[in-house]
C-alpha positions as CSV (number, residue, x, y, z in Angstrom):
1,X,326.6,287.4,208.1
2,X,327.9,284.0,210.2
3,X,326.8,281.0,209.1
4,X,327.7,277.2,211.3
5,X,326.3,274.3,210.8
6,X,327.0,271.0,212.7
7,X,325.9,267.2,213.3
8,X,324.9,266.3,216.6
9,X,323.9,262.9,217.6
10,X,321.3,262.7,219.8
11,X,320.7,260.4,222.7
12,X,318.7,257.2,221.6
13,X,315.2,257.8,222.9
14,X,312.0,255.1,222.7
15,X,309.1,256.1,220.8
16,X,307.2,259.0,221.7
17,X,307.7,262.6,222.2
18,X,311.2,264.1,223.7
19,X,312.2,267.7,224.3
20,X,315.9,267.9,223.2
21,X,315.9,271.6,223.0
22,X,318.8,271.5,226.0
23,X,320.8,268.9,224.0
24,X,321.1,271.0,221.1
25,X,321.7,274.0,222.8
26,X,324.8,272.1,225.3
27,X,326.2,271.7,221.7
28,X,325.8,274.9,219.8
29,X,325.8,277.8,222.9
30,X,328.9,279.6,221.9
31,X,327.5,279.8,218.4
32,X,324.5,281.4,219.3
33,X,325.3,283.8,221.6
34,X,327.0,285.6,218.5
35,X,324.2,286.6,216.8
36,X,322.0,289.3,217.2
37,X,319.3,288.9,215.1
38,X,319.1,285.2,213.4
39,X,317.8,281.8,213.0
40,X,318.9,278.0,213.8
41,X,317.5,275.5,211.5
42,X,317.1,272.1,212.7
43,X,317.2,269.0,210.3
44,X,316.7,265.8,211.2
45,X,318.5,262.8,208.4
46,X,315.8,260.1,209.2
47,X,312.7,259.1,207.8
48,X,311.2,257.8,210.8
49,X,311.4,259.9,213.0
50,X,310.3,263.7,212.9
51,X,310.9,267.1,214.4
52,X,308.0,269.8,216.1
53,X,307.6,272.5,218.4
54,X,305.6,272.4,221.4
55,X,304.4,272.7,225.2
56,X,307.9,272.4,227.1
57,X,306.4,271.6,230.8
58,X,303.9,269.6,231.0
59,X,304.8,266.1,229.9
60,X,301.6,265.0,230.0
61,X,301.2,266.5,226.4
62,X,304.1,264.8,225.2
63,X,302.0,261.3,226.4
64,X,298.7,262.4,224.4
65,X,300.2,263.3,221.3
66,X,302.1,260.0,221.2
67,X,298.4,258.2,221.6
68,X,296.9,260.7,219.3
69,X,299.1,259.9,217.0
70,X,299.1,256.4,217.1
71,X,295.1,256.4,216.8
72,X,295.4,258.3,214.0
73,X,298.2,256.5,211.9
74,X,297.9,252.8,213.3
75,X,300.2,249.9,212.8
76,X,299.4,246.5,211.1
77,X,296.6,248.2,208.6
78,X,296.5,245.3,205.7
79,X,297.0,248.3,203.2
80,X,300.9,248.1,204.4
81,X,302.7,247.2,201.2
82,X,306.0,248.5,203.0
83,X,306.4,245.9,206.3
84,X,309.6,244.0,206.1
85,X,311.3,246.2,208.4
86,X,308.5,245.7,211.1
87,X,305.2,247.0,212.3
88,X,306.1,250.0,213.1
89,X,308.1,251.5,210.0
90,X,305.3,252.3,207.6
91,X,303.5,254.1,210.0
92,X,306.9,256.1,211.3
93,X,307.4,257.5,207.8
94,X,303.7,258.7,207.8
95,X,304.2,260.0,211.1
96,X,307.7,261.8,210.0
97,X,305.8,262.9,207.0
98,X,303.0,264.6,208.8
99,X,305.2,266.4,211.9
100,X,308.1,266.6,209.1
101,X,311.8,267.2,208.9
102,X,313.2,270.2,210.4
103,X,312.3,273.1,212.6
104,X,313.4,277.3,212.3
105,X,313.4,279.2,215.6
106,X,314.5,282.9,215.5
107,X,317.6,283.7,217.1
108,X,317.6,287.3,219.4
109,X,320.6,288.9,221.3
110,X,322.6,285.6,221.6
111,X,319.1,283.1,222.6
112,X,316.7,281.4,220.8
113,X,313.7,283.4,220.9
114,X,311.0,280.5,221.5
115,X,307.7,281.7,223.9
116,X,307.8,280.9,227.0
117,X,306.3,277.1,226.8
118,X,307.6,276.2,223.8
119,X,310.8,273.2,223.3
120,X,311.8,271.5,220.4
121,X,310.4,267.8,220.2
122,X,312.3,264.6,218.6
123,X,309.2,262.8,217.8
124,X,310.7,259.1,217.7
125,X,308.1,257.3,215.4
126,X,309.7,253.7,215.7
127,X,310.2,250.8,218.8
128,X,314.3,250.9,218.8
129,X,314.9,253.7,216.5
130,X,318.1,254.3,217.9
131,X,320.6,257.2,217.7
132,X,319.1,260.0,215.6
133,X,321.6,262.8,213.5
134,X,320.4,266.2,213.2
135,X,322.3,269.0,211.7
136,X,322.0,272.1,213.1
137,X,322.8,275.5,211.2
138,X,323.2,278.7,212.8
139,X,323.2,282.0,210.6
140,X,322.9,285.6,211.1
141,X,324.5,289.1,212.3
């Protein structure tokens, strides 16, 4: 079995819902087309911000789940104990709680083997989160 694993920071995006599945692939392409049968785990090291899969075309769902989401955790709730790093940082580590940390995809004759619609999301939770660090670990045969 192969196993590599690497960091890979990501271009600073603003809050909502970006597809960085080509960003991570620019980056780990050799790797992957070495394994046959496989997986690539992706982990982000923030608490505010959060990792999915979804709909890779239409950006229009990227849009609603960022209003969805921000409906359904708002900011500046008086039950905020945490707020000293701004209105928007309680309800990014909800958010990152809810999507969570890290992603698997399958890995199949050297490609990810995602369906046909389907990216991998950086869901940035906060105003000016800035660069965000995920590590990336690709294993099989």
């Amino acid at each position: 079995m192969k196993f590599f694993q690497k960091e890979i920071s990501l271009t600073p995006q603003r809050r909502g819902f970006h597809l960085i599945t080509s960003e991570i692939l620019e980056q780990i392409s050799t790797e992957i087309k070495n394994i046959n049968i496989g997986q690539l785990q992706v982990f982000i090291k923030h608490t505010s911000a959060s990792l999915t899969i979804n709909e890779n075309a239409d950006s229009t769902v990227r849009v609603d789940f960022e209003s969805y989401i921000n409906r359904f955790v708002p900011e500046n709730e008086p039950y905020y104990k945490h707020t000293y790093e701004g209105s928007d940082d309680m309800p990014a580590h909800i958010k990152a709680s809810l999507f969570g940390a890290s992603v698997t995809i399958p890995i199949t004759n050297g490609k990810l083997n995602l369906g046909i619609w389907q990216g991998i999301y950086l869901c940035e939770h906060r105003n000016y989160g800035g660069s965000r660090t995920v590590v990336v670990t690709v294993f099989g045969n």
